[in-house]
Biotite code that builds the C-alpha atoms (Angstrom):
import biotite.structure as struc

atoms = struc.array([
    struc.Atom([9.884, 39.934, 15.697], chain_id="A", res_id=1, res_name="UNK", atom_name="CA", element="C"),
    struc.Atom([6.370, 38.234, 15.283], chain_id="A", res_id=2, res_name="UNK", atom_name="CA", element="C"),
    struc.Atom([4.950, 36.356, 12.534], chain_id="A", res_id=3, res_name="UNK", atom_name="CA", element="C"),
    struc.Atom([1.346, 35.337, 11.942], chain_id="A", res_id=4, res_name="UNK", atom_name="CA", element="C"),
    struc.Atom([0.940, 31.589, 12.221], chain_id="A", res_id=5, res_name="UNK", atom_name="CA", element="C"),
    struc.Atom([-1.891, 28.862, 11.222], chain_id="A", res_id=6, res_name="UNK", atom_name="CA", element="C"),
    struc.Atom([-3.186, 27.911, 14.820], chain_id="A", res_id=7, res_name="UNK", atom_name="CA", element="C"),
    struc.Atom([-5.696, 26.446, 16.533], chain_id="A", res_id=8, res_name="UNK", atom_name="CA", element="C"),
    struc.Atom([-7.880, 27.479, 19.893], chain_id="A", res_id=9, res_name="UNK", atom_name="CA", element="C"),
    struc.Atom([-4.691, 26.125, 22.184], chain_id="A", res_id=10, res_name="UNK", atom_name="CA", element="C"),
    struc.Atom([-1.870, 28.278, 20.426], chain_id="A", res_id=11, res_name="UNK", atom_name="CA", element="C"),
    struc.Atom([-0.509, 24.976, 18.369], chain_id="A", res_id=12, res_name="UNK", atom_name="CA", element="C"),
    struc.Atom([0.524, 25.225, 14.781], chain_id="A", res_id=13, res_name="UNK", atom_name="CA", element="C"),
    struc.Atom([-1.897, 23.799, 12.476], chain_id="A", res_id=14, res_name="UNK", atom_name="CA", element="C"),
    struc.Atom([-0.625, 21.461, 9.168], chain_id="A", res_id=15, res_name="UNK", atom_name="CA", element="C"),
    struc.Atom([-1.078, 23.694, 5.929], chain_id="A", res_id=16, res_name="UNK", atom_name="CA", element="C"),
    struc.Atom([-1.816, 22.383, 2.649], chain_id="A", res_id=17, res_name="UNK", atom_name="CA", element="C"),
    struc.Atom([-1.134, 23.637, -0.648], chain_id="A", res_id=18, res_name="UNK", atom_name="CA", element="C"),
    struc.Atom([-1.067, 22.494, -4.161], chain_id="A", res_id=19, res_name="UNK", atom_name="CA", element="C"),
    struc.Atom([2.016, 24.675, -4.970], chain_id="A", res_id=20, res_name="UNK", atom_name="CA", element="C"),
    struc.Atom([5.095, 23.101, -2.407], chain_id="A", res_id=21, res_name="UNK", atom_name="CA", element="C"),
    struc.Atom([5.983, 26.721, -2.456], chain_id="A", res_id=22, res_name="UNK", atom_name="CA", element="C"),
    struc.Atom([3.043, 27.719, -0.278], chain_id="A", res_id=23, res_name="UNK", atom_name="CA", element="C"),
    struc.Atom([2.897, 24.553, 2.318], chain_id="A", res_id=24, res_name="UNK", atom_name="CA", element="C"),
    struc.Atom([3.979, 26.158, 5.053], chain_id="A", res_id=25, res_name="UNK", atom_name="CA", element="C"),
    struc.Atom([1.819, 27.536, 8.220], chain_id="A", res_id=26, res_name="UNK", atom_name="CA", element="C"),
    struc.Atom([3.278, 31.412, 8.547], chain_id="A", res_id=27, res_name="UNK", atom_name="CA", element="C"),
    struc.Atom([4.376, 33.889, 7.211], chain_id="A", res_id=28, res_name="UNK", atom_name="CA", element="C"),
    struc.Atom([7.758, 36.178, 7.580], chain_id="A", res_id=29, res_name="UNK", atom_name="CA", element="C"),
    struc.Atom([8.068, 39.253, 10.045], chain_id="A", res_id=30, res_name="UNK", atom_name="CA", element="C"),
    struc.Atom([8.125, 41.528, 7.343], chain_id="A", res_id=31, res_name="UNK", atom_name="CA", element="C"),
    struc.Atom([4.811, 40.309, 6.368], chain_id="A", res_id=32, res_name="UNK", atom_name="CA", element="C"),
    struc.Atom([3.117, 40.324, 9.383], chain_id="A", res_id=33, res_name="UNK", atom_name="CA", element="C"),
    struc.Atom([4.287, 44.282, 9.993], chain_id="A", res_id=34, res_name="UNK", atom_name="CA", element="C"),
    struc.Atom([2.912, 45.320, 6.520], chain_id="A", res_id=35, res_name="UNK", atom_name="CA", element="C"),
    struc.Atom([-0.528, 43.855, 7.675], chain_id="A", res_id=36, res_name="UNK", atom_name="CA", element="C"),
    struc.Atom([-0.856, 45.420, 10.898], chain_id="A", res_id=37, res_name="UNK", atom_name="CA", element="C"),
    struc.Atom([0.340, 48.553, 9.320], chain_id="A", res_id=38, res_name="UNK", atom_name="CA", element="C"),
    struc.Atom([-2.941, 48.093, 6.978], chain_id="A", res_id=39, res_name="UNK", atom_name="CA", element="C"),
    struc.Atom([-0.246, 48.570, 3.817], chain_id="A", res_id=40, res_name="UNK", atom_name="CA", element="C"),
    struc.Atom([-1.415, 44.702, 2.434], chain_id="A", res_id=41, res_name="UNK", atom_name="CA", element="C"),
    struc.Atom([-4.497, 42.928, 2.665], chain_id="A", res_id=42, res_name="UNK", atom_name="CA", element="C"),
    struc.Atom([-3.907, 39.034, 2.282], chain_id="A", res_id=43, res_name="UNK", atom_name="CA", element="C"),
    struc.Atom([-6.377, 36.626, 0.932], chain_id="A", res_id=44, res_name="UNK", atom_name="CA", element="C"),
    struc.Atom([-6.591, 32.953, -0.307], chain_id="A", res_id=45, res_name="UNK", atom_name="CA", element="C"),
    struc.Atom([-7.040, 31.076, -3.366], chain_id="A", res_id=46, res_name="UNK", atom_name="CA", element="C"),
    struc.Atom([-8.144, 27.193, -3.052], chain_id="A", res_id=47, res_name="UNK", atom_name="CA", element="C"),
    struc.Atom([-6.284, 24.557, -4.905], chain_id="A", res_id=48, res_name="UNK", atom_name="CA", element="C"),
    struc.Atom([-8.977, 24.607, -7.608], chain_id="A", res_id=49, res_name="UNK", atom_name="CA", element="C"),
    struc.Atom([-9.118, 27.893, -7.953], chain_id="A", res_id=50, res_name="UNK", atom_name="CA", element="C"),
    struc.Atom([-5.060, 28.046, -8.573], chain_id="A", res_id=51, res_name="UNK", atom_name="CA", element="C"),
    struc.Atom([-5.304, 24.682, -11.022], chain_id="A", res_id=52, res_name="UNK", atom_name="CA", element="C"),
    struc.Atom([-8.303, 26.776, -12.978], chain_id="A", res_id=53, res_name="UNK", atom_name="CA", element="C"),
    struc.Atom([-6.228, 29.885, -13.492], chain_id="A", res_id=54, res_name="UNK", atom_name="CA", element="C"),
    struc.Atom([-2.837, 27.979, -14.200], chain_id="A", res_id=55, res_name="UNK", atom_name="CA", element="C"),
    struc.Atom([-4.814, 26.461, -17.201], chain_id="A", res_id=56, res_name="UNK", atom_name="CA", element="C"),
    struc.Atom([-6.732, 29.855, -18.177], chain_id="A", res_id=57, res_name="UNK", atom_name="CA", element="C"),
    struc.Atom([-3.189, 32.233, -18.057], chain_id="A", res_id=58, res_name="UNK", atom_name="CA", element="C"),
    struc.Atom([-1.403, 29.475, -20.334], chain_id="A", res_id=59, res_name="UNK", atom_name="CA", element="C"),
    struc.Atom([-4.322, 28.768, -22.504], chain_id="A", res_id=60, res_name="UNK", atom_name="CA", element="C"),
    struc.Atom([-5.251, 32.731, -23.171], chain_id="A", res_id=61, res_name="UNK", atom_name="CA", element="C"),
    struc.Atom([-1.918, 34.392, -23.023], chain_id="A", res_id=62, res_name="UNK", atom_name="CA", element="C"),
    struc.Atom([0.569, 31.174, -23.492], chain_id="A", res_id=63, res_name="UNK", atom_name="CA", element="C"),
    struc.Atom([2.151, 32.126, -20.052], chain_id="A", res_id=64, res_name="UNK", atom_name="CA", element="C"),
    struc.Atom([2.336, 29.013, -17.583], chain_id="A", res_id=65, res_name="UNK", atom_name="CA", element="C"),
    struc.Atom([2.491, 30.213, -14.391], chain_id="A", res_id=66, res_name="UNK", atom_name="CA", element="C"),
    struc.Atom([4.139, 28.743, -11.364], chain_id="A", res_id=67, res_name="UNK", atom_name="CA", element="C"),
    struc.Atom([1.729, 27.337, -9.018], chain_id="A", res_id=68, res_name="UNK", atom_name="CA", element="C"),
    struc.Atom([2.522, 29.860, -6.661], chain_id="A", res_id=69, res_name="UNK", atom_name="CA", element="C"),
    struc.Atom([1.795, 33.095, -8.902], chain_id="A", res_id=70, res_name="UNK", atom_name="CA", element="C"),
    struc.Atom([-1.336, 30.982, -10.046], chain_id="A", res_id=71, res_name="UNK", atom_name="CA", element="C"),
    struc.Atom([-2.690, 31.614, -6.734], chain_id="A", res_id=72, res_name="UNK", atom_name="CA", element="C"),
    struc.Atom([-2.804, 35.585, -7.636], chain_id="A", res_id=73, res_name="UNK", atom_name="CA", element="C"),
    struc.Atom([-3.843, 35.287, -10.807], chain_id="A", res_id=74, res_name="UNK", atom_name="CA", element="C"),
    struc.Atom([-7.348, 33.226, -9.531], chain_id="A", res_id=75, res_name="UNK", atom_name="CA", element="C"),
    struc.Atom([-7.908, 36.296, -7.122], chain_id="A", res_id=76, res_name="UNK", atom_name="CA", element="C"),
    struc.Atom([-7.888, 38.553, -9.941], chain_id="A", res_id=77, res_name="UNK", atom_name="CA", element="C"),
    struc.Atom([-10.036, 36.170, -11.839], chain_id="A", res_id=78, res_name="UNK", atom_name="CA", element="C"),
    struc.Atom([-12.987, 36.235, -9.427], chain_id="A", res_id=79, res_name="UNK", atom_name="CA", element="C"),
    struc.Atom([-12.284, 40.028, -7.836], chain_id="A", res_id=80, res_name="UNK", atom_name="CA", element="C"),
    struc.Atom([-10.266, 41.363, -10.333], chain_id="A", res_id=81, res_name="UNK", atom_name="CA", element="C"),
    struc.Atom([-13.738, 43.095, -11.666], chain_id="A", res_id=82, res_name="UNK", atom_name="CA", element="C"),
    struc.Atom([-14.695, 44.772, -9.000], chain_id="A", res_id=83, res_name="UNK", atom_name="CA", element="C"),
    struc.Atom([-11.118, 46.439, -8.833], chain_id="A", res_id=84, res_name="UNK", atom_name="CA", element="C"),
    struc.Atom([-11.460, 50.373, -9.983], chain_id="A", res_id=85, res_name="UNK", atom_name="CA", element="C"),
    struc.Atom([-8.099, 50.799, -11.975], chain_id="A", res_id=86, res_name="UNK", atom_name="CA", element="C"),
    struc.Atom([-5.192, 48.472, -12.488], chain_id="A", res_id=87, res_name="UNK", atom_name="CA", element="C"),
    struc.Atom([-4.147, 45.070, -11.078], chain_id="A", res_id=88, res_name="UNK", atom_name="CA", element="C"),
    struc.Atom([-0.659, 44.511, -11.090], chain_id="A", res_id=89, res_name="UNK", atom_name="CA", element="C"),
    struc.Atom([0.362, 40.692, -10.402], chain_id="A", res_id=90, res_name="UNK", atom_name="CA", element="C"),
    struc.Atom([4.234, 39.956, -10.045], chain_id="A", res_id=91, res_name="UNK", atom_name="CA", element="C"),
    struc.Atom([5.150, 36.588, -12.597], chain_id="A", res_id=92, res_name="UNK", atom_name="CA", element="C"),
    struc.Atom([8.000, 35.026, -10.658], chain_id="A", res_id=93, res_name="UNK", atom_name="CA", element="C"),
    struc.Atom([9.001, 31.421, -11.337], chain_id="A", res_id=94, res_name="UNK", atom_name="CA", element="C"),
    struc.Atom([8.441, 29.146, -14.042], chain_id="A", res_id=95, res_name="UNK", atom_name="CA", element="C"),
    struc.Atom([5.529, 27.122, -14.814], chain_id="A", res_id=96, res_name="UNK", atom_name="CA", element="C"),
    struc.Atom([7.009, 24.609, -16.664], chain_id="A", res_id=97, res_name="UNK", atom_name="CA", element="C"),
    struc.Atom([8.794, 22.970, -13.251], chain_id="A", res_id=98, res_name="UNK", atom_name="CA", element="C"),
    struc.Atom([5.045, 22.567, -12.426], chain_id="A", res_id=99, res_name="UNK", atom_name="CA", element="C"),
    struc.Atom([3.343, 20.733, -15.459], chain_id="A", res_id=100, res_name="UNK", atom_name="CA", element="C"),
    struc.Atom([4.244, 17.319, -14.645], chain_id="A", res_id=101, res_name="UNK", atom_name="CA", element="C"),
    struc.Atom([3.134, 18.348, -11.183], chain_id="A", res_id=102, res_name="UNK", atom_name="CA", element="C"),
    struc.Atom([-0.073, 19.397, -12.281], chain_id="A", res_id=103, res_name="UNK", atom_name="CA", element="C"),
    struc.Atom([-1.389, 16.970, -14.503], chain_id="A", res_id=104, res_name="UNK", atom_name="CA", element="C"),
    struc.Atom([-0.250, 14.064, -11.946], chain_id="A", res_id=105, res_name="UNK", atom_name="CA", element="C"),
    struc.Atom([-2.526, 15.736, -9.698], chain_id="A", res_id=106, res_name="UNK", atom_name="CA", element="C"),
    struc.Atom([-5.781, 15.834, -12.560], chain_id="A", res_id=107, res_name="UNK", atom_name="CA", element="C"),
    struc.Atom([-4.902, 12.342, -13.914], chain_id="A", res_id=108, res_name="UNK", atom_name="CA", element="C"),
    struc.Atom([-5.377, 11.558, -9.945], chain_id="A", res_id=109, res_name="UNK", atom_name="CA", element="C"),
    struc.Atom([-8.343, 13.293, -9.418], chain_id="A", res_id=110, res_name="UNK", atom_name="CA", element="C"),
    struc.Atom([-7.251, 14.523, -6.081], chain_id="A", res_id=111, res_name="UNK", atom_name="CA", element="C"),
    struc.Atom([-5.154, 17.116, -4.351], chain_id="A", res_id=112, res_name="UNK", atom_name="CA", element="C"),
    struc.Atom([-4.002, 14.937, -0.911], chain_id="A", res_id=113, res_name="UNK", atom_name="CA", element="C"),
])
């Protein structure tokens, strides 16, 4: 089976970066890679910012704090979300609050590295 991987011009596997420990990793699973080239999933990105922004915004508007990992959908919906003709449906798995110590070491810091 292949998987897509995070490479660079000579084939070798680039470092990956996250701030969520649950997305630091350069590939993805089989499964994954078939539903793309099948064109059944499109995936995308969200920065570390972007994730931190919408971590704050989902716990501060609907008291729900997300795990850093689902924070990384929830800032795609907030910058495409309205552009989206019908309903967004965004999975909530894990638990937030295993990342809130995480996350405000990171602000106090200032920096993501």
């Amino acid at each position: 089976s292949l998987s897509y991987l995070l490479q660079d011009s000579d084939g070798q596997v680039l470092p990956a970066h996250s701030v969520s420990a649950g997305l630091d990793y350069p590939g993805v699973g089989p499964e994954h890679s078939h539903l793309k080239d099948m064109g059944r999933v499109r995936y995308t990105f969200a920065t570390d910012e972007q994730a931190l922004e919408a971590f704050h915004k989902l716990s501060e508007l609907e008291g729900i704090i997300p795990a850093l990992e689902t924070a990384h959908a929830i800032a795609y919906v907030l910058e495409y979300g309205a552009s989206v003709n019908g309903p967004i449906l965004v999975c909530l798995s894990g638990r937030g609050d295993k990342d809130v110590s995480h996350v405000a070491e990171i602000e106090s810091r200032g920096s993501f590295l």
